[in-house]
DOMARKE-643552 format. One record per atom (N, C-alpha, C): z, y, x; atom name; residue number from 0; residue in one letter. Coordinates in pm, whole numbers. Layout:
% residues N
Z	Y	X	atom	seq	type
Z	Y	X	CA	NUM	A
...
END
This chain:
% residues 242
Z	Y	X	atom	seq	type
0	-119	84	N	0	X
0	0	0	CA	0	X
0	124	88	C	0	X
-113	231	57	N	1	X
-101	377	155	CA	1	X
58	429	134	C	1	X
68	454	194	N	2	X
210	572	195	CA	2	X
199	677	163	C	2	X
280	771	107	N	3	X
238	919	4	CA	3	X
254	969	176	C	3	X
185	1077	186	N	4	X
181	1169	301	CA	4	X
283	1292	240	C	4	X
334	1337	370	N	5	X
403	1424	394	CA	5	X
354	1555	378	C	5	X
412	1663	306	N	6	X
293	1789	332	CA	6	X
402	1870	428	C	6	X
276	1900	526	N	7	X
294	2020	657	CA	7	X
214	2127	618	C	7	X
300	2229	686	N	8	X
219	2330	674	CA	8	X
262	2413	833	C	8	X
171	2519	882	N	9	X
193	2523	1002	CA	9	X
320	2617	981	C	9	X
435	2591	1054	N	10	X
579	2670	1101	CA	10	X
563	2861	1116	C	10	X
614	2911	1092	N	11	X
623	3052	1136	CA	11	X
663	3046	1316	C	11	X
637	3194	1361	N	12	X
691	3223	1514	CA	12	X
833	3165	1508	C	12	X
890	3117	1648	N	13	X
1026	3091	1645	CA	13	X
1144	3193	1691	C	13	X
1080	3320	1682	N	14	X
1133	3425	1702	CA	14	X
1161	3578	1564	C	14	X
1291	3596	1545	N	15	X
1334	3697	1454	CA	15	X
1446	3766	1509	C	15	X
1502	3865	1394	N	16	X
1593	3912	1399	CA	16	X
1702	3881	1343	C	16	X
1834	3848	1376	N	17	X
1969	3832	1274	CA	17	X
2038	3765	1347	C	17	X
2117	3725	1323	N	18	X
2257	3603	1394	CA	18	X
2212	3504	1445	C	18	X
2275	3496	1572	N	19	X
2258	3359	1709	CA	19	X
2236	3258	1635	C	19	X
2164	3162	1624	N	20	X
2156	3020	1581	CA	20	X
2068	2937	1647	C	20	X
2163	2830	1713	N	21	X
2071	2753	1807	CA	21	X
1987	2691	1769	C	21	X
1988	2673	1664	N	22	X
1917	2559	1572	CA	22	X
1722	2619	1563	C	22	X
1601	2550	1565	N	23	X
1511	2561	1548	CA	23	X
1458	2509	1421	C	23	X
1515	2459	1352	N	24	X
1487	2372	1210	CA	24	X
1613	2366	1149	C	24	X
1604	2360	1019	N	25	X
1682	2295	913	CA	25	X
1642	2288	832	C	25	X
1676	2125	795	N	26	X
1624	2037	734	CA	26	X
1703	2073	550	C	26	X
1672	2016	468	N	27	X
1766	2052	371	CA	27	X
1734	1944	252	C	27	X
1832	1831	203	N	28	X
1798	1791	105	CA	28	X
1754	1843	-32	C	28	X
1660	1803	-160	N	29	X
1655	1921	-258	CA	29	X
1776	1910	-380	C	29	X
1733	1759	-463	N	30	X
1840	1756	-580	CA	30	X
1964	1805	-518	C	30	X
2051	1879	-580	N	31	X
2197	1885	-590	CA	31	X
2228	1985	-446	C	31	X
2110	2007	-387	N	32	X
2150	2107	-234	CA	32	X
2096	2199	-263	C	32	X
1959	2214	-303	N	33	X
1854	2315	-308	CA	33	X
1896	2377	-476	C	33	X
1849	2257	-510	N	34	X
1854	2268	-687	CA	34	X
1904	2230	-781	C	34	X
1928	2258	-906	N	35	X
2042	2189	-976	CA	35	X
1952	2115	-1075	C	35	X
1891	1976	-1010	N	36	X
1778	1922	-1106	CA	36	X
1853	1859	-1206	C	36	X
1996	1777	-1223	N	37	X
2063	1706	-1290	CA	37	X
2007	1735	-1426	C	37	X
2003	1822	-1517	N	38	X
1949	1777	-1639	CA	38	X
1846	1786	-1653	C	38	X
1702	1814	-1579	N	39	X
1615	1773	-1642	CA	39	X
1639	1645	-1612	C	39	X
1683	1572	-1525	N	40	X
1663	1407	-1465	CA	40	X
1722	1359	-1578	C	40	X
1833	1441	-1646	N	41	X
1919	1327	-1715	CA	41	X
1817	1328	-1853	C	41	X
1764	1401	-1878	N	42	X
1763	1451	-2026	CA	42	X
1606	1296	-1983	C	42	X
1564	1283	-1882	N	43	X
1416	1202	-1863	CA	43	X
1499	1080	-1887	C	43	X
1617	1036	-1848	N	44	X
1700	925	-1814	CA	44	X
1724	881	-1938	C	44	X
1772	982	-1996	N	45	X
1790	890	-2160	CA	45	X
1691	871	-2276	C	45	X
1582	993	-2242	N	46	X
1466	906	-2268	CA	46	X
1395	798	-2254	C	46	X
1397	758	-2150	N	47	X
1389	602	-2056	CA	47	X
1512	499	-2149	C	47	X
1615	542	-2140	N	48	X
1691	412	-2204	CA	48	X
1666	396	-2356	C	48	X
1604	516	-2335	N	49	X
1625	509	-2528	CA	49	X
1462	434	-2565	C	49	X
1412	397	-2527	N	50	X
1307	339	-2512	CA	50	X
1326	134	-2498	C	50	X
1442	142	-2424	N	51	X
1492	27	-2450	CA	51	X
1608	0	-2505	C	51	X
1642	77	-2594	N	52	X
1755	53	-2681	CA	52	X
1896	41	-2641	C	52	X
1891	164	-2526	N	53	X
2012	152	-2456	CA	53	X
2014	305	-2547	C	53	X
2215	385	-2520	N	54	X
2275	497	-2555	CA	54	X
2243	604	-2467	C	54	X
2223	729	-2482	N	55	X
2225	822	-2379	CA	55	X
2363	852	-2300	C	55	X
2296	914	-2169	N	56	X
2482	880	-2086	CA	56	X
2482	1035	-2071	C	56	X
2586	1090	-2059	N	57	X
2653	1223	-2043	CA	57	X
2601	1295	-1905	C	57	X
2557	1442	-1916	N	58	X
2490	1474	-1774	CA	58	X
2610	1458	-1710	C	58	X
2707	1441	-1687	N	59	X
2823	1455	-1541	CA	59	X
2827	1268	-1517	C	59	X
2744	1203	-1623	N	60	X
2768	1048	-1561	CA	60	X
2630	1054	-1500	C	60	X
2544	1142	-1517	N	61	X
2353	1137	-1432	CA	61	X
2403	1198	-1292	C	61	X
2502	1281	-1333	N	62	X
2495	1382	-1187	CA	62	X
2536	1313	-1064	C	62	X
2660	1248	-1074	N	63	X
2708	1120	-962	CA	63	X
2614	992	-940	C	63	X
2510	964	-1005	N	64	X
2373	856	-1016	CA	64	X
2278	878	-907	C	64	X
2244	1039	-912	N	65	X
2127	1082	-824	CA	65	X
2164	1021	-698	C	65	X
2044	1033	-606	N	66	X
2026	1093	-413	CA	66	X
1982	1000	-411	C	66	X
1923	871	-471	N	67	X
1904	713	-381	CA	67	X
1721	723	-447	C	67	X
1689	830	-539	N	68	X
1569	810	-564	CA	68	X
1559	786	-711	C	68	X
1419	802	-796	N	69	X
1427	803	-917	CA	69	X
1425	665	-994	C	69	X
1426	577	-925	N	70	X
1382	435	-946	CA	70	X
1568	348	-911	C	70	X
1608	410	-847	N	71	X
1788	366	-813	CA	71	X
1897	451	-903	C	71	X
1833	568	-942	N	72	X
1897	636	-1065	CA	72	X
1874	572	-1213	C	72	X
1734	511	-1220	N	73	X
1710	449	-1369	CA	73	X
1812	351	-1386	C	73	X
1798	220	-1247	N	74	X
1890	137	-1251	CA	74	X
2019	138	-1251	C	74	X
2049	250	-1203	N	75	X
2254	283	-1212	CA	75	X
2234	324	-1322	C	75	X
2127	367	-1472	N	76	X
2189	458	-1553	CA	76	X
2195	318	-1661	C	76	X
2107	153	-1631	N	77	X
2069	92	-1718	CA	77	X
2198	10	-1705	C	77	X
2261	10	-1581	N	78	X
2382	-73	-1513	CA	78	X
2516	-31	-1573	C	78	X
2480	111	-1639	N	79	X
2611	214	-1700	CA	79	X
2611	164	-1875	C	79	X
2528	68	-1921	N	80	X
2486	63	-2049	CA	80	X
2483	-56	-2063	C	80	X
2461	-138	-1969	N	81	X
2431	-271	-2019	CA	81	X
2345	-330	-1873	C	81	X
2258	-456	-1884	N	82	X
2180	-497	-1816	CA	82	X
2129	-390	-1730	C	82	X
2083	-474	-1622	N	83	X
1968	-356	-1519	CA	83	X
1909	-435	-1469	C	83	X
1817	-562	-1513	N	84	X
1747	-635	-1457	CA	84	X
1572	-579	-1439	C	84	X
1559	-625	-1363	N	85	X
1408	-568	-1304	CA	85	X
1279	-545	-1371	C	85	X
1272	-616	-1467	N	86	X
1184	-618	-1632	CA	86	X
1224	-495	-1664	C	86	X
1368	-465	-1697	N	87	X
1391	-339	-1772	CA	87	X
1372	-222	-1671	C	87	X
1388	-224	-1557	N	88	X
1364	-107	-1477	CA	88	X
1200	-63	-1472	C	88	X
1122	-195	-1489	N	89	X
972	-207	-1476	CA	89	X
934	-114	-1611	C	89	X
1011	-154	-1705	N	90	X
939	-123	-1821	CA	90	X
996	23	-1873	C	90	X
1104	70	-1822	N	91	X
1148	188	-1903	CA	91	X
1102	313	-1740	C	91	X
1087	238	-1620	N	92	X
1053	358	-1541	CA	92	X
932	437	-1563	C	92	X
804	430	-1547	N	93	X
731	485	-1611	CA	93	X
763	586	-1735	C	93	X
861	555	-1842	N	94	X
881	678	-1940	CA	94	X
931	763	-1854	C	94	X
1013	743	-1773	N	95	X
1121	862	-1720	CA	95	X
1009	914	-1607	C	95	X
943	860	-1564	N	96	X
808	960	-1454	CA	96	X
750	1027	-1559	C	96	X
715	973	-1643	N	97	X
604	1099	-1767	CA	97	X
691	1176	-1830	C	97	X
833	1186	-1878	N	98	X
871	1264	-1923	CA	98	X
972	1367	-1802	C	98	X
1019	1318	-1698	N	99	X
1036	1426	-1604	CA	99	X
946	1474	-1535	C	99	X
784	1439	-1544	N	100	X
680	1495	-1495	CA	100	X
660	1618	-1564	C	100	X
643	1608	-1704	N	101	X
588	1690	-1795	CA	101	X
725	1806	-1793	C	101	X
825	1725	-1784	N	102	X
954	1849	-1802	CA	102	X
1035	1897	-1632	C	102	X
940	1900	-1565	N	103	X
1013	1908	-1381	CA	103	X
1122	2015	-1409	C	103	X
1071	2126	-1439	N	104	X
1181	2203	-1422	CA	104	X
1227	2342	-1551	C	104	X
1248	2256	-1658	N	105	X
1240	2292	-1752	CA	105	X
1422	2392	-1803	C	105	X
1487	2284	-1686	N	106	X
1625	2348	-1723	CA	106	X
1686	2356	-1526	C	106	X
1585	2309	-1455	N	107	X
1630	2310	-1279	CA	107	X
1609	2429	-1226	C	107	X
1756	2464	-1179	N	108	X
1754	2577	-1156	CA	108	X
1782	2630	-990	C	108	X
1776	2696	-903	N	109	X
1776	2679	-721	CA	109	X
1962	2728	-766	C	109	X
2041	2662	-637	N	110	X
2183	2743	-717	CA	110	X
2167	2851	-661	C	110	X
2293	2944	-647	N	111	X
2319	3106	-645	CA	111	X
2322	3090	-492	C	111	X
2227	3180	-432	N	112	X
2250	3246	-310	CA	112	X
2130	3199	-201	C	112	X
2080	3069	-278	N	113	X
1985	2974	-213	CA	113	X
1852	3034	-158	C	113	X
1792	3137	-229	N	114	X
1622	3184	-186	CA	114	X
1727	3269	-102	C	114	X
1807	3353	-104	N	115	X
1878	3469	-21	CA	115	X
1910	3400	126	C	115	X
1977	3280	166	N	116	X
1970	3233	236	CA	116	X
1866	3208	315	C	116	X
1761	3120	242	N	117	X
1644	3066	304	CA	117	X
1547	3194	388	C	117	X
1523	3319	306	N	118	X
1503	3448	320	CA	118	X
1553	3434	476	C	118	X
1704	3431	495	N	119	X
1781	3490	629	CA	119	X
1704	3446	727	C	119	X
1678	3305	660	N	120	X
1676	3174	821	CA	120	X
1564	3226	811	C	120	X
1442	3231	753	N	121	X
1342	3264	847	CA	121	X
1305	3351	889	C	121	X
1390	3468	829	N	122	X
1382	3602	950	CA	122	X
1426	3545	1006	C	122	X
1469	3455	1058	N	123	X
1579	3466	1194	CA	123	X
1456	3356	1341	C	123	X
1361	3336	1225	N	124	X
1224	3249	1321	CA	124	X
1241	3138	1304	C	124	X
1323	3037	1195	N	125	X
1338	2933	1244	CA	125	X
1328	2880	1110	C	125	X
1259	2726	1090	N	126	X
1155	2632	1069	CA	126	X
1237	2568	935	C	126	X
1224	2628	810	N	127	X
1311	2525	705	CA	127	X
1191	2373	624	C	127	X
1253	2330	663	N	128	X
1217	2183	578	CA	128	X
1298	2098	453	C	128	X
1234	1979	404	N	129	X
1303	1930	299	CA	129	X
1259	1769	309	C	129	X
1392	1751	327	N	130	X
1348	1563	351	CA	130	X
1472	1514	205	C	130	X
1409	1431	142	N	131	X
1449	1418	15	CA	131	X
1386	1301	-22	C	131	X
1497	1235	-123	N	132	X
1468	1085	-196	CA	132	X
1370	1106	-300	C	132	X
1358	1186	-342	N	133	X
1292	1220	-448	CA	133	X
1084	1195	-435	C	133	X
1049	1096	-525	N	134	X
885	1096	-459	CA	134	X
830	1260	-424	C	134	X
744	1222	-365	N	135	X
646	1349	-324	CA	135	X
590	1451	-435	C	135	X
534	1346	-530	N	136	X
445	1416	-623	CA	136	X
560	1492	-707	C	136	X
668	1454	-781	N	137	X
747	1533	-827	CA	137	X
804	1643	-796	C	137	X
835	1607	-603	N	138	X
903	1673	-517	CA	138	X
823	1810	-505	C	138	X
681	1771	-559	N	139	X
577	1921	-456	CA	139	X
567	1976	-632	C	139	X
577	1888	-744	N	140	X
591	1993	-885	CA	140	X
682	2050	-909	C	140	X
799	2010	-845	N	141	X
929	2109	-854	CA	141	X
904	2253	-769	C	141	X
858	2229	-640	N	142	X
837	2327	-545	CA	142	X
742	2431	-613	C	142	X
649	2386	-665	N	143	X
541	2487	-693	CA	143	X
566	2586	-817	C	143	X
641	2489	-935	N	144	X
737	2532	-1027	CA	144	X
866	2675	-994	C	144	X
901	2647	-903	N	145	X
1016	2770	-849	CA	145	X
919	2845	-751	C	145	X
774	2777	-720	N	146	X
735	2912	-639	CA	146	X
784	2919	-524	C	146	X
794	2801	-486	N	147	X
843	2812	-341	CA	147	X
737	2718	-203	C	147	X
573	2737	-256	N	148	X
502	2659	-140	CA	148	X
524	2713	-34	C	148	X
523	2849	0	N	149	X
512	2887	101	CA	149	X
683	2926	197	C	149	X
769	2871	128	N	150	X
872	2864	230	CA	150	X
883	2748	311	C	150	X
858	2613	300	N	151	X
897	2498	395	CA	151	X
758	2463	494	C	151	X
783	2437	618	N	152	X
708	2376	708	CA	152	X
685	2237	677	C	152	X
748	2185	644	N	153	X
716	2042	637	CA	153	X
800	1971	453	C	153	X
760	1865	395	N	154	X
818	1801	262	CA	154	X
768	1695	268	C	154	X
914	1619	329	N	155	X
862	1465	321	CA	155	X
935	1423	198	C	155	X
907	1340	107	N	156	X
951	1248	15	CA	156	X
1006	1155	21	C	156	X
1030	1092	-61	N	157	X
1125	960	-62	CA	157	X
1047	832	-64	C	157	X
894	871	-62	N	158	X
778	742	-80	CA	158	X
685	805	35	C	158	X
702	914	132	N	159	X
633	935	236	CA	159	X
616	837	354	C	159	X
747	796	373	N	160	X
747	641	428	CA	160	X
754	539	410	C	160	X
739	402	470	N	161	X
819	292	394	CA	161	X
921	269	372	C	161	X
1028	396	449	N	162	X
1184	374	391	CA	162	X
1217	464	405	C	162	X
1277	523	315	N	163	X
1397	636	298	CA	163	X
1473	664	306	C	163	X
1604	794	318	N	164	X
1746	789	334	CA	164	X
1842	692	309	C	164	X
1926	600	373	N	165	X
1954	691	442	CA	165	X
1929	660	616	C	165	X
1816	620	594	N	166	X
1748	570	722	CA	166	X
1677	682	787	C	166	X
1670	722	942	N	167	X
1660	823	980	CA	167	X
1548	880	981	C	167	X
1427	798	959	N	168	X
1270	837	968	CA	168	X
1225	921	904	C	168	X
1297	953	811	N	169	X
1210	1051	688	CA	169	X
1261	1184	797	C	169	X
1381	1192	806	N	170	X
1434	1327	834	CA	170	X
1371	1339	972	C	170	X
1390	1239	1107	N	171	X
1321	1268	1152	CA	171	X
1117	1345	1186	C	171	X
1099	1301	1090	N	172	X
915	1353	1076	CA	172	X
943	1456	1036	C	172	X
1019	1499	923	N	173	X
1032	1595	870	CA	173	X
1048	1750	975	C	173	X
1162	1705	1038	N	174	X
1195	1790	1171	CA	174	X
1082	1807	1268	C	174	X
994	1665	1325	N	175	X
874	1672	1387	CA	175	X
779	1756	1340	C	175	X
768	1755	1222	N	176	X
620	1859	1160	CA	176	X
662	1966	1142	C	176	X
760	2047	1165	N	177	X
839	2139	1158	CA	177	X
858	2200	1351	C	177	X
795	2150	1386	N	178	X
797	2207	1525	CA	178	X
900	2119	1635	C	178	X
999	2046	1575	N	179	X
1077	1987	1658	CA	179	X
1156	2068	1715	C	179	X
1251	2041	1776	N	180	X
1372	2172	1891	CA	180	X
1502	2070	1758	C	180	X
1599	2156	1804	N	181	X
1740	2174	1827	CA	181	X
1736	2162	1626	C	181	X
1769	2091	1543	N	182	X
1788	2081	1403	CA	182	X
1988	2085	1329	C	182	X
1922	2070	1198	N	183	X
2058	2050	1140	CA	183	X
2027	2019	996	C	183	X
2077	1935	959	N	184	X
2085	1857	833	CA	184	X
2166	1955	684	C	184	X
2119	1998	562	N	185	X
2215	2023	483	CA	185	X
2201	1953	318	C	185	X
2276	1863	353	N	186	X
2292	1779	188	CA	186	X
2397	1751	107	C	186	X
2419	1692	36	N	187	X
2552	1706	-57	CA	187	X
2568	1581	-98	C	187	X
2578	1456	-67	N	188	X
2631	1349	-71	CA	188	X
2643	1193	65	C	188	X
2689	1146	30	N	189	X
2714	1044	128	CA	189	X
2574	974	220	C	189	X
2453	952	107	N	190	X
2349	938	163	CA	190	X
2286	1054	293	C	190	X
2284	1180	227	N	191	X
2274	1262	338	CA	191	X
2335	1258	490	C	191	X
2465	1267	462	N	192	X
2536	1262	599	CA	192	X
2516	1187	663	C	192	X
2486	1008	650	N	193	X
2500	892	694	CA	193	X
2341	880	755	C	193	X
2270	986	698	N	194	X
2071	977	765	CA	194	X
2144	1085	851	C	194	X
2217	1187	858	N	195	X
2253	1290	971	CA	195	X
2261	1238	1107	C	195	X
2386	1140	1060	N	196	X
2485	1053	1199	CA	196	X
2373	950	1227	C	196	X
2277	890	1153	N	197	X
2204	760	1191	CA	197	X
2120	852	1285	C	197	X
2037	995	1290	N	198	X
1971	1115	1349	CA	198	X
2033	1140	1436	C	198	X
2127	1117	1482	N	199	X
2203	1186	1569	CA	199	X
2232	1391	1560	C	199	X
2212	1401	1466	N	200	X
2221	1555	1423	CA	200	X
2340	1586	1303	C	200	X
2378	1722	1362	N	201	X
2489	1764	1286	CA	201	X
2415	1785	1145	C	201	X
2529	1804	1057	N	202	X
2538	1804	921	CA	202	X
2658	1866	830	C	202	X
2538	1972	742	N	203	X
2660	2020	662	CA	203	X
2650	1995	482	C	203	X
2723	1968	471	N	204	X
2751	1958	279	CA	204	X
2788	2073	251	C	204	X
2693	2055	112	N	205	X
2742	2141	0	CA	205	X
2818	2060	-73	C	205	X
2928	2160	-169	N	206	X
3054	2082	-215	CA	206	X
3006	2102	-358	C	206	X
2946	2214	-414	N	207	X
2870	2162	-576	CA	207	X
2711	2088	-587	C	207	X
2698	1962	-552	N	208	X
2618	1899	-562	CA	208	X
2657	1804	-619	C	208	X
2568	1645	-603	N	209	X
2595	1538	-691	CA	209	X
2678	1400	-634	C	209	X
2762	1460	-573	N	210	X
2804	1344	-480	CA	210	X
2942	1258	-549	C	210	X
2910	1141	-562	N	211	X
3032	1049	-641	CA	211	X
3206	1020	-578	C	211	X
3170	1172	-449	N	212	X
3283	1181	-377	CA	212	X
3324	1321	-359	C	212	X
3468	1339	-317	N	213	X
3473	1508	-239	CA	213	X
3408	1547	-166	C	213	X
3366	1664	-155	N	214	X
3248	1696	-33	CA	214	X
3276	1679	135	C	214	X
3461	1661	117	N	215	X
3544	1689	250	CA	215	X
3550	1520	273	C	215	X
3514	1397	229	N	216	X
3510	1296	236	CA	216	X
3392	1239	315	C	216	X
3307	1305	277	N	217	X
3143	1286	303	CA	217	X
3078	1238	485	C	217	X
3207	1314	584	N	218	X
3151	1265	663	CA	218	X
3114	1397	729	C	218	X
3063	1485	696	N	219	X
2995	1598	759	CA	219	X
3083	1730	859	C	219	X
3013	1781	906	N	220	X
3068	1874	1026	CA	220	X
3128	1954	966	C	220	X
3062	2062	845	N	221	X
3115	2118	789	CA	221	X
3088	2092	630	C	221	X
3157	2174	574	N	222	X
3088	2184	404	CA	222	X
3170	2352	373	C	222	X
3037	2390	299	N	223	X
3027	2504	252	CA	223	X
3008	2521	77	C	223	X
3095	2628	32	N	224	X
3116	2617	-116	CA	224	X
3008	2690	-229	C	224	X
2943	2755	-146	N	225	X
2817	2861	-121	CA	225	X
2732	2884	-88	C	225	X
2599	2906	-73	N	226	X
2510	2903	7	CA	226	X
2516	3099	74	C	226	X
2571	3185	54	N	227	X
2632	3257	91	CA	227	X
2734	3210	275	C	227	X
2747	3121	227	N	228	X
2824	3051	337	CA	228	X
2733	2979	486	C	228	X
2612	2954	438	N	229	X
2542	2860	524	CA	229	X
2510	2928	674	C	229	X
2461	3060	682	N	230	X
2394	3103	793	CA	230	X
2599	3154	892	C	230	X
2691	3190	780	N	231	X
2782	3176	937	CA	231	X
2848	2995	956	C	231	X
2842	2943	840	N	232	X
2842	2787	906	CA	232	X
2732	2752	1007	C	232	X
2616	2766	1030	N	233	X
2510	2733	1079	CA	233	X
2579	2761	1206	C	233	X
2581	2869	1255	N	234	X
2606	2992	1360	CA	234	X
2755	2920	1419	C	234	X
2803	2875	1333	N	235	X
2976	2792	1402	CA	235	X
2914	2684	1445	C	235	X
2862	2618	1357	N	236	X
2814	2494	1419	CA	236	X
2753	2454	1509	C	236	X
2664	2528	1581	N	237	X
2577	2560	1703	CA	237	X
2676	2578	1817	C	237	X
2809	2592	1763	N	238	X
2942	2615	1914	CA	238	X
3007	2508	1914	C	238	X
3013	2430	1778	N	239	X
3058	2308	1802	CA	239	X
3059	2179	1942	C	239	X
3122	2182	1966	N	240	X
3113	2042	2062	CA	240	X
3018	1946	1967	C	240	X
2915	1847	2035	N	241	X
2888	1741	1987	CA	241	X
2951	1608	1974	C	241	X
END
């Protein structure tokens, strides 16, 4: 089977103005870091069950489901209801691709502070990307939806390779098509951190995302409550000891 390709686009100069940051890239997961996709996913999710005669589940039981991909979310939501055998994942996935296709970002919203941030880093010359579970094709209708093609160097997906988070390859390419140098990871659940440490690269959480844990549990260097917060976390973290 081809592999969905990655979209690159060529990097900006690696030179700006603003606060020291060693970093040449950052990488950034999207659901639950970037964006608050949880209800359109959920609202696709119980369309999907309701198709097989399962109950709809509550968005705060979709929100702890996400990060493993849209095909590991159907199955934790069929596993929350009843059966989750592979027939039923076969047969109700497809609804939930056509109806979160048609509805990407109908209620997904970027959280507070997020384009203001992204804004900083690349005045500052340096290379934002998005390595994410999420397939490609959805991944690049969300992007185009908020209007955001022209901020990332690189968007690998969760079907760009043959394996995904929290295995290090995605994030690595991601960082590669992005110019390569000195990176840093920012995601909001356990999967994230654990592709950080498998990368050998630091990592920071966000603490309102979808993670089925505390954000201070997660594993990561730092965690920030804000995206207000990211560029002087960034800037600490670059002094960190490794």
């Amino acid at each position: 089977m081809a592999l969905a390709p990655a979209v690159r686009r060529a990097p900006g100069p690696r030179t700006g103005s603003g606060p020291r940051i060693r970093f040449q890239t950052v990488v950034f997961d999207l659901d639950g870091t970037l964006v608050d996709t949880a209800p359109d996913l959920a609202a696709a999710v119980n369309v999907a069950l309701g198709t097989v005669g399962r109950p709809p589940l509550s968005l705060p039981a979709v929100r702890v489901m996400i990060g493993h991909g849209s095909r590991a979310l159907l199955r934790k939501a069929l596993a929350a209801t009843g059966d989750a055998g592979a027939a039923l994942v076969d047969a109700a996935y497809p609804v939930l691709i056509d109806h979160y296709t048609a509805h990407i970002c109908d209620l997904s919203r970027p959280y507070p502070g997020v384009e203001a941030a992204l804004d900083r880093l690349s005045a500052c010359g340096i290379a934002l990307s998005i390595c994410t579970n999420k397939p490609l094709a959805p991944t690049l209708a969300l992007i185009a939806a908020l209007g955001w093609e022209a901020r990332f160097a690189s968007i690998v997906g969760g079907d760009t390779l043959s394996v995904s988070k929290p295995d290090p390859a995605p994030l690595q390419l991601a960082i590669d098509q992005s110019g390569g140098g000195a990176a840093a990871f920012v995601g909001d659940s356990i999967t994230d951190t654990q592709t950080a440490i498998a990368a050998g690269l630091p990592c920071i959480a966000v603490s309102f995302g979808f993670a089925d844990r505390p954000a201070a549990e997660l594993g990561a260097q730092m965690v920030i409550d804000h995206f207000d917060d990211l560029i002087p976390a960034l800037t600490r973290l670059g002094r960190l000891p490794s």
